[in-house]
C-alpha positions in Angstrom: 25.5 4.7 -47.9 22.5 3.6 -46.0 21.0 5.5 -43.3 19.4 3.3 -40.5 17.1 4.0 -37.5 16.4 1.9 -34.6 14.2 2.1 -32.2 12.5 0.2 -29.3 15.0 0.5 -26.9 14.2 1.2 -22.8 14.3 0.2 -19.4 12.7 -3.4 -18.7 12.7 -5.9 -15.5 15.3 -8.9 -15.1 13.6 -11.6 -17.2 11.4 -9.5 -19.3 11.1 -9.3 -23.0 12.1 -5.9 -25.4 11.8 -6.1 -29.1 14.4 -3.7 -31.0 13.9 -2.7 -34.6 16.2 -1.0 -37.4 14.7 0.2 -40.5 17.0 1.2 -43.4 16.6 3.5 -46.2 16.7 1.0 -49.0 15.2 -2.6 -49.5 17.1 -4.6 -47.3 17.1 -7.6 -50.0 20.4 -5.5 -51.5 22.1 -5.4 -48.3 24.2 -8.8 -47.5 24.2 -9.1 -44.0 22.4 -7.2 -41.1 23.0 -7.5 -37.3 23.1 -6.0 -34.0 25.1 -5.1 -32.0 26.1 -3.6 -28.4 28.4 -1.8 -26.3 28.3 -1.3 -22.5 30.2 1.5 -20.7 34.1 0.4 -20.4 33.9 -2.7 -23.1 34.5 -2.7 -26.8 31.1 -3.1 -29.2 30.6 -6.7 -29.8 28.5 -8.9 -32.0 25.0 -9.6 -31.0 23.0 -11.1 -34.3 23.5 -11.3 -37.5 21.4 -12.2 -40.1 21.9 -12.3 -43.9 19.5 -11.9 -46.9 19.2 -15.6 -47.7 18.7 -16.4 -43.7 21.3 -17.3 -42.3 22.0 -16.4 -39.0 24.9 -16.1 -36.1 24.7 -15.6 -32.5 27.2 -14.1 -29.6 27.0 -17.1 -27.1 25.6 -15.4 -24.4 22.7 -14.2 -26.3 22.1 -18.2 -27.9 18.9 -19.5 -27.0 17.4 -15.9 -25.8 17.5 -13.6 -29.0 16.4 -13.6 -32.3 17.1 -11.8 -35.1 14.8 -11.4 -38.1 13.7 -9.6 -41.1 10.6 -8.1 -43.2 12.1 -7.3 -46.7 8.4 -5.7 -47.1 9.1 -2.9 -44.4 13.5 -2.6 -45.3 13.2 -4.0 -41.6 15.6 -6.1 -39.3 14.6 -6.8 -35.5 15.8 -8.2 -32.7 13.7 -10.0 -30.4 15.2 -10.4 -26.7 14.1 -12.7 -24.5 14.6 -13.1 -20.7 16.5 -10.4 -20.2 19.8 -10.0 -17.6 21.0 -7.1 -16.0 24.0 -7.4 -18.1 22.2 -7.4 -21.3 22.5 -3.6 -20.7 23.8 -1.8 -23.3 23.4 0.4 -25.9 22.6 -1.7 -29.2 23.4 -0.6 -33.0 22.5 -1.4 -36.3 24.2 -2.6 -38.6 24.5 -3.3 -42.3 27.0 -4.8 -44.6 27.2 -4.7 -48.3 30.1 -6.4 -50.5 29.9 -5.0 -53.8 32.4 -3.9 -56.2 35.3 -5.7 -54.8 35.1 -4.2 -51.2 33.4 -4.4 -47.7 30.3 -1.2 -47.1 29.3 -1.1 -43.9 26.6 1.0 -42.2 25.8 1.8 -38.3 22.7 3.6 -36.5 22.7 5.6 -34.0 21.8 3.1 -31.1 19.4 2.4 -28.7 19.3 2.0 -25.1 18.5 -0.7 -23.4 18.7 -1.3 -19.1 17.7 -4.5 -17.9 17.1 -3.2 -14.0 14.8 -4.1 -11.2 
């Protein structure tokens, strides 16, 4: 298993900036894919950013152009940088990291962090 720990979450202003970061507890060059993502009150936890060890990345529509995701294999650390924020950005946002190996799917969440995009 890998244990991970984000942090960076909070309250920020309609169009203002918040960077998230997830650290996990082994170098993240093992791990396959990482991502984020988020779930408001009432609506099922969807896909944010991913981002796998070779670069590749994917992005939920509604985030396109506004968040990035990226990594420092130096500090076993993903982030996600948010941009021009919306009230219904709001949510709280997990970690999350994916392994194949040995003929099956390992994934691994945090515990999330807030965030509240609110004037």
């Amino acid at each position: 298993q890998v244990q991970l720990v984000e942090s960076g979450g909070g309250l920020v202003q309609p169009g203002g900036s918040l960077r998230l970061s997830c650290t996990a507890s082994r170098s993240i060059s093992s791990i396959n894919t990482m991502g984020w993502y988020r779930q408001a009150p009432g609506k099922e936890r969807d896909l944010v950013a991913t981002r796998t060890s070779v670069g590749s990345t994917n992005y939920a529509d509604s985030v396109k152009g506004r968040f990035t995701i990226s990594r420092d294999n130096a500090k076993n650390t993903v982030y996600l940088q948010m941009n021009s924020l919306k009230p219904e950005d709001t949510a709280v946002y997990y970690c999350n990291a994916v392994i194949n190996a040995w003929g099956n799917r390992y994934a691994s969440w945090g515990q999330g962090t807030q965030v509240t995009v609110s004037s």
